[in-house]
C-alpha positions in Angstrom: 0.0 0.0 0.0 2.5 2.1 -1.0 0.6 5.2 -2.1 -1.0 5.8 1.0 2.6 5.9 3.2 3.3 9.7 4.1 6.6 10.7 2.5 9.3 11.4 4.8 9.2 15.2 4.3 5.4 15.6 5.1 6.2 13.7 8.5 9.2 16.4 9.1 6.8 19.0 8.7 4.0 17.8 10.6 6.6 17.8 13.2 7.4 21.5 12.6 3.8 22.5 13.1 3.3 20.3 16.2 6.5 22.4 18.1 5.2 25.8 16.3 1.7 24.9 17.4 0.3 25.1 14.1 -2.9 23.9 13.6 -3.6 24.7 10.5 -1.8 21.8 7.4 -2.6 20.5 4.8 -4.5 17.2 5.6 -3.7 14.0 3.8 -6.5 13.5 1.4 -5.6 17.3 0.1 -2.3 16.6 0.1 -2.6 13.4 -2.0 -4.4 15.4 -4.7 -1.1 18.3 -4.6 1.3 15.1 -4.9 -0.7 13.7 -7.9 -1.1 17.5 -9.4 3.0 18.3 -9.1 3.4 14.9 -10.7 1.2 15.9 -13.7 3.5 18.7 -14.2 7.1 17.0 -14.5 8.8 20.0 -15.8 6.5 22.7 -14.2 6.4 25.9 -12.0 4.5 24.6 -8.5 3.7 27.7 -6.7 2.0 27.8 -3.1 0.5 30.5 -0.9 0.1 29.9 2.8 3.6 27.4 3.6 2.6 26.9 7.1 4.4 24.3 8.5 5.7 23.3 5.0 2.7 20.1 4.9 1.4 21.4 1.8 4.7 22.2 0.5 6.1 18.7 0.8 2.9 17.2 -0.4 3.9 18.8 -4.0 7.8 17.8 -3.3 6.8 14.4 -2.8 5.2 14.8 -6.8 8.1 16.9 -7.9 9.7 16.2 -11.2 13.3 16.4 -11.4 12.8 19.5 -14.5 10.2 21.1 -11.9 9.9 24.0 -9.2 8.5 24.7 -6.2 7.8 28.1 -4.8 6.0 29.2 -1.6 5.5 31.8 0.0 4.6 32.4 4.2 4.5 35.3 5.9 5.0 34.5 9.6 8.7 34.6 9.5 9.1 31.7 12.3 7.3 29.5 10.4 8.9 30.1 7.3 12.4 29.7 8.5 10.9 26.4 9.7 9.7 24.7 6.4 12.8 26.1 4.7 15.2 23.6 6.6 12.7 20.7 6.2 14.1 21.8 2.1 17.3 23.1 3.0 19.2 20.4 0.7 17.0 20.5 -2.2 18.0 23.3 -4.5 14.3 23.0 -6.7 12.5 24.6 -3.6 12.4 28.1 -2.8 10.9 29.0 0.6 9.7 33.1 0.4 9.1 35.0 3.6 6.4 38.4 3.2 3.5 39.1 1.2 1.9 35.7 -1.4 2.4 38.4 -4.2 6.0 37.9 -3.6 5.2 34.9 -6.2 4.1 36.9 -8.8 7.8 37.1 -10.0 7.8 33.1 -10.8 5.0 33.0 -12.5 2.9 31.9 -14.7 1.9 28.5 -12.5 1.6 25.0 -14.0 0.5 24.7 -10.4 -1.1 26.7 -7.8 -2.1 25.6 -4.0 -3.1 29.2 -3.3 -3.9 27.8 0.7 -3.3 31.7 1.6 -2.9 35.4 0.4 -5.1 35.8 -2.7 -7.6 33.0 -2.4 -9.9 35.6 -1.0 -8.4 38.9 -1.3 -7.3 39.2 -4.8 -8.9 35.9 -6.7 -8.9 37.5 -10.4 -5.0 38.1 -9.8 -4.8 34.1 -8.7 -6.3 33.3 -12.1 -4.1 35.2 -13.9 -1.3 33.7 -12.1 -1.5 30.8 -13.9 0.0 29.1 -17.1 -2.2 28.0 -19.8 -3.2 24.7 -19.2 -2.2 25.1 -15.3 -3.9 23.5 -12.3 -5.7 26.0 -9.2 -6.8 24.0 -6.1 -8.2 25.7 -3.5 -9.0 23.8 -0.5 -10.7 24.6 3.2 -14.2 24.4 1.6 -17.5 23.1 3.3 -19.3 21.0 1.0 -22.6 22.3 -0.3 -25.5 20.2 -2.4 -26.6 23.5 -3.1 -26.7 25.2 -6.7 -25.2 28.6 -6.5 -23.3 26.9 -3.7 -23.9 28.0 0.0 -21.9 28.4 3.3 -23.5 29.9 6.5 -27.1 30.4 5.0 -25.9 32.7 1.9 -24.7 32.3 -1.8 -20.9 31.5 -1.0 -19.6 33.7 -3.8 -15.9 33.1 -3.3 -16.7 29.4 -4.4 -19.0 30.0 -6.9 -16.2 32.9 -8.3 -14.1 30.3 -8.8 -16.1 27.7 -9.9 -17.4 30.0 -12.8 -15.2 31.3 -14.2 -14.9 32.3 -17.8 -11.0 31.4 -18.3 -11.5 28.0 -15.9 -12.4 24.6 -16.1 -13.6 24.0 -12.3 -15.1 21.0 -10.3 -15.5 21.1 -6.4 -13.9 17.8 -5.2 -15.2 16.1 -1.5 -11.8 15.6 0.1 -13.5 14.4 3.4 -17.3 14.1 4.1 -16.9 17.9 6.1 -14.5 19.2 3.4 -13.8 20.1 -0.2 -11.7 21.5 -2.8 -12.4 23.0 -6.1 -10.0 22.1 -8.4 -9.7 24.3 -11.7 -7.6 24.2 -15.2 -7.1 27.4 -16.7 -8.1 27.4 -20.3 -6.1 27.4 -23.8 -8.3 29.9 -24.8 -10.6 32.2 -23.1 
């Protein structure tokens, strides 16, 4: 059962958020889908907002072509330090400490786990972020039957944003039966 054994670098991280006190990573059935979307994209830019603990991060590293890149970005400068040494010795990793528009430099993305800065705050700017043909997963969701989709009694319109739009190909995936992700492709063409 090899595919469901946690890579060695998601275990260091883990342990990085349990002596930080972070509660927030990536959990393993979101994490499976960032291995399997960094491994679509052998020779790709993997970009990721919101490092953490580095979880996420080594989710995609664990997926990470030998052509391919990985840049994230976190802006609690603790925790950034952190996930850095869990990569320290891997030269196709770049940890970023500040602002997630600090990874507007390395794009376009063939890969983006925007898991902080932009999901919300600047989504048309994620979009644009990414490469023709690239991959946009978005996790933290609560999973609606709904049609528009709903969170807390209203239209969530952050989801259905995504989920809609014109330069995207998007699907919402259930990643646990309390969670979901919405997974997108940006277009060829608009």
């Amino acid at each position: 059962m090899a595919e469901r054994a946690i890579p060695p670098r998601v275990v260091a991280a883990e342990r990085v958020a349990s002596e930080a006190g972070f509660k927030k990573s990536c959990i393993p059935e979101v994490g499976r889908l960032l291995r399997l979307a960094a491994a679509a994209k052998p020779q790709g830019v993997i970009a990721e907002s919101g490092t953490g603990s580095g979880v996420g991060t080594a989710w995609l590293h664990a997926g990470l072509g030998s052509g391919a890149r990985l840049v994230t970005v976190e802006r609690d400068e603790e925790l950034a330090r952190r996930a850095a040494g869990v990569f320290a010795e891997d030269r196709r990793v770049s940890v970023l400490t500040g602002d997630w528009r600090l990874l507007e430099r390395h794009a376009p993305f063939d890969v983006f786990f925007c898991d902080g800065g932009g999901k919300r705050d600047d989504p048309q700017r994620v979009v644009e972020l990414l490469a023709p043909g690239g991959l946009l997963i978005l996790d933290d969701f609560t999973p609606s039957p709904d049609w528009p989709p709903r969170f807390g009694g209203e239209v969530d319109e952050l989801r259905l944003f995504y989920l809609t739009h014109p330069a995207l190909d998007a699907t919402e995936v259930l990643t646990t039966p309390a969670s979901s992700v919405v997974v997108a492709a940006r277009r060829l063409r608009p």
